[in-house]
N, C-alpha and C positions, 0 to 999 in steps of 0.2 A: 310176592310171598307175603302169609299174613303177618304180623307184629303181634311176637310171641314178648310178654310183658316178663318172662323169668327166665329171659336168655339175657347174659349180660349184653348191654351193645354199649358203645365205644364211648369214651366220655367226651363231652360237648361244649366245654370250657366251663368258667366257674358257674356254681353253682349258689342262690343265695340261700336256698334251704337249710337250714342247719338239722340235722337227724336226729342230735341229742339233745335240743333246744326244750323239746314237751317233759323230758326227762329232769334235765336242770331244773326247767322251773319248778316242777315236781319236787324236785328237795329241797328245794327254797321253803315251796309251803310247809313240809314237812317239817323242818328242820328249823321254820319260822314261830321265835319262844311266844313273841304277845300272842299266836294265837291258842299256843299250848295254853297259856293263863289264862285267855278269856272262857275257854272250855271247859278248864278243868273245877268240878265243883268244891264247894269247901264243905267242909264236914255238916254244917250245921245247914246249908243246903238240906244233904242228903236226910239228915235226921226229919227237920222237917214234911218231907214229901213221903217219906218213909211213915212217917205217924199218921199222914192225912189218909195212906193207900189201908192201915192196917185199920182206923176207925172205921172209912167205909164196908171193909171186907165185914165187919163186925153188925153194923148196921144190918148190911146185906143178908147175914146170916138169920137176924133177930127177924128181921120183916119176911123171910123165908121161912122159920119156924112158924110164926104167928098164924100165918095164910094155912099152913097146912096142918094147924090146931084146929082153926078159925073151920077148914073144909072139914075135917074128921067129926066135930064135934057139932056143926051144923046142919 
């Protein structure tokens, strides 16, 4: 008969598997605070990369304007 993988069959003595062992560790990391801290940004972080995204976007707009004075009136 073949060996159907989702029928229970009998158990076979101990077993060193542990089934909740990926789980556990899983809440370890989770639940592990240094690397809550090291992730978490501090304000002045944020501000920073926040002014550098919003200069670019400005920039971008300016050299976008330009080019398409630059074609119209060209």
């Amino acid at each position: 008969m073949a060996h159907n993988p989702h029928t229970p069959q009998p158990h076979q003595g101990p077993q060193d598997h542990d089934p909740a062992g990926s789980t556990q560790m899983f809440q370890a990391f989770v639940n592990d605070d240094s690397t809550a801290r090291r992730s978490t940004p501090t304000a002045t972080q944020g501000a920073g990369s926040r002014t550098g995204l919003i200069a670019g976007v400005v920039v971008a707009a300016v050299v976008v304007i330009a080019a398409v004075a630059w074609l119209a009136l060209g």
